[in-house]
C-alpha positions in Angstrom: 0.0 0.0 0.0 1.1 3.5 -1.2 2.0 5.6 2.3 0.9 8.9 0.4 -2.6 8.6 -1.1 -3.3 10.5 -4.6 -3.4 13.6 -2.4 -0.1 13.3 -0.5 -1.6 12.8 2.6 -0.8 9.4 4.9 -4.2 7.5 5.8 -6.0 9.7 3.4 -8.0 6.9 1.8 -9.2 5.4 5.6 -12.6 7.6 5.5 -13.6 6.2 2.3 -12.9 2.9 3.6 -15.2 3.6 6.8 -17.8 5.0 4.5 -17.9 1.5 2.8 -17.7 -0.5 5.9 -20.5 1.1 7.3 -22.4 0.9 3.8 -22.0 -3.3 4.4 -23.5 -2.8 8.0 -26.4 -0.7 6.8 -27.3 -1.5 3.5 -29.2 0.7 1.3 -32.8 -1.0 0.7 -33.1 -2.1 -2.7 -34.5 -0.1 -5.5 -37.8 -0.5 -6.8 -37.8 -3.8 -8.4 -37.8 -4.3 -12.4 -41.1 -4.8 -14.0 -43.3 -2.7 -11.1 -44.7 0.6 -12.2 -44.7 3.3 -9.8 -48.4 2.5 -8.1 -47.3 -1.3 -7.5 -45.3 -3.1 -4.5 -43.7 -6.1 -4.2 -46.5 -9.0 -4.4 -44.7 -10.2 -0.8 -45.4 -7.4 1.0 -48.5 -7.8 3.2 -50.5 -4.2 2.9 -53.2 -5.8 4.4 -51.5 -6.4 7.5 -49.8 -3.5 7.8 -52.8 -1.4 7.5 -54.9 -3.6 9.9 -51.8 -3.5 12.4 -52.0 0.5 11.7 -55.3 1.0 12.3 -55.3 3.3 8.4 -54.8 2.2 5.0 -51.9 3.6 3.0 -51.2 4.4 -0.5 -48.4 2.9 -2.9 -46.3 5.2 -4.5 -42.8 4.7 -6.4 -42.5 1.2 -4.3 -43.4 2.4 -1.0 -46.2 2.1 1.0 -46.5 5.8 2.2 -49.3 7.3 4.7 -49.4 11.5 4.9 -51.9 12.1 8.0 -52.8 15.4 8.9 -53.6 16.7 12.1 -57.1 16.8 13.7 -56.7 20.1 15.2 -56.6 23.2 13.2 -53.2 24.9 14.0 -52.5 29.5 13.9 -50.0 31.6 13.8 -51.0 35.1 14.2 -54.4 34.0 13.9 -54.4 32.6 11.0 -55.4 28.8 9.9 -52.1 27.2 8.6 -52.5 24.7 5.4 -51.2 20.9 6.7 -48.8 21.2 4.0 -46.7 23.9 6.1 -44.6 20.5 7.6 -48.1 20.2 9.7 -48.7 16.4 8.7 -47.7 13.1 9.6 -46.1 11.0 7.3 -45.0 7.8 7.5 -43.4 5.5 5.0 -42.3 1.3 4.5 -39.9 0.3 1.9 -40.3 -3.1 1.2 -37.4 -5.5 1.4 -38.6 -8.6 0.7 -39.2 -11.8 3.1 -41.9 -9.6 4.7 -39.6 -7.0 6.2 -39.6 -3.3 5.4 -37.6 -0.2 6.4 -39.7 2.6 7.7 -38.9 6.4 8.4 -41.3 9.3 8.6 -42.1 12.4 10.8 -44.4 12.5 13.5 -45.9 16.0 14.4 -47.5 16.0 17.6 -47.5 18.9 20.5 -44.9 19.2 23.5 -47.3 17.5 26.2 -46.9 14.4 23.8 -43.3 14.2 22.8 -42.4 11.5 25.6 -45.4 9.6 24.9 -44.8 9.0 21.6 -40.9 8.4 22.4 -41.8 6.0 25.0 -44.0 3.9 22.3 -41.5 4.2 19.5 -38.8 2.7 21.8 -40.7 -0.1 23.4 -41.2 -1.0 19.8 -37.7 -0.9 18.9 -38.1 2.3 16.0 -35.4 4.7 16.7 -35.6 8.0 16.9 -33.5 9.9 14.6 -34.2 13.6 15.3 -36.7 16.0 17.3 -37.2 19.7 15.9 -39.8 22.5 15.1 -40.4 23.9 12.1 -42.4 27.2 13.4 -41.4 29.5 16.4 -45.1 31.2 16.9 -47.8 28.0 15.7 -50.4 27.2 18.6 -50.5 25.0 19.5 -46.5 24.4 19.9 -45.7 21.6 17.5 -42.9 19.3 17.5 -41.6 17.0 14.7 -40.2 13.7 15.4 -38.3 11.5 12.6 -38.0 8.0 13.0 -36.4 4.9 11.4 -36.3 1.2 11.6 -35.7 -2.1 10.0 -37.6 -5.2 10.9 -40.7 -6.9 10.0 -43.6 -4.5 8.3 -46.8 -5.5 10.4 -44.7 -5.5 13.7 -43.3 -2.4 12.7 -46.9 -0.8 11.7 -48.0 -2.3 15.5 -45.3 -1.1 17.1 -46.4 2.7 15.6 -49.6 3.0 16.0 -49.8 3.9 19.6 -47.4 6.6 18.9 -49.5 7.8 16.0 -52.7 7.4 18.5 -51.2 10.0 20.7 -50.3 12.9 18.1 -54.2 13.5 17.6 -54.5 12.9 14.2 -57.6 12.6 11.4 -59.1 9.6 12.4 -59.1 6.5 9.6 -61.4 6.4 7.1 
């Protein structure tokens, strides 16, 4: 091995060599697979079971089973009724991987009085939390956004979330 990299430097080429050893830890999840248009999913994933496990049916789009919930409460700033698509919904969303598992990411939006509710349920169900933020500094009620990720089986995943989306007080299911 060449001491001095292209650029000179000793150990130059170690951070690329980190960057693939943690791509073989955490793969990527495929790509949508050949022959599925952009309203299909994988024939082995069980949408059925994750929306019965959810408690609300989801959409496929692009090879993900996505859901875009939007609060049930009307939220103001300065006295004025914000449109949910101000970062105001939850959205949550499976990528299949085949064998019946998924991974899943998404943002909750909830208030402050439910942040450790909903952190509590995502934990117990092993879905970790990835980042808590605000998008608005003067909304009422206070909102609080809440992204998640996880890799495991889709229905126990989608059972494992739905008490935390119970607690963010969202449109109920149709």
């Amino acid at each position: 091995m060449d001491p001095h990299p292209r650029d000179g430097r000793p150990g130059a080429d170690r951070p690329r060599a980190r960057r693939r050893a943690g791509r073989d830890r955490h793969p990527t999840p495929r790509r949508l697979g050949a022959g599925l248009t952009r309203g299909q999913l994988p024939r082995d994933f069980d949408t059925a079971g994750v929306a019965a496990a959810l408690g609300r049916t989801g959409t496929p789009d692009g090879g993900i089973y996505k859901l875009t919930i939007p609060r049930a409460d009307p939220i103001t700033d300065e006295g004025r009724i914000l449109p949910a698509g101000l970062g105001l919904t939850t959205g949550v969303n499976f990528q299949p991987l085949g064998a019946g598992k998924a991974a899943i990411n998404g943002d909750l939006v909830m208030t402050a009085g439910k942040v450790h509710t909903v952190i509590a349920a995502l934990r117990r169900g092993g879905i970790a939390i990835v980042e808590l933020h605000n998008h608005g500094l003067t909304e009422q009620p206070r909102l609080f956004c809440l992204h998640f990720w996880a890799v495991n089986d889709a229905v126990t995943l989608a059972a494992a979330l739905r008490p935390a989306l119970a607690a963010t007080h969202l449109t109920p299911p149709h």
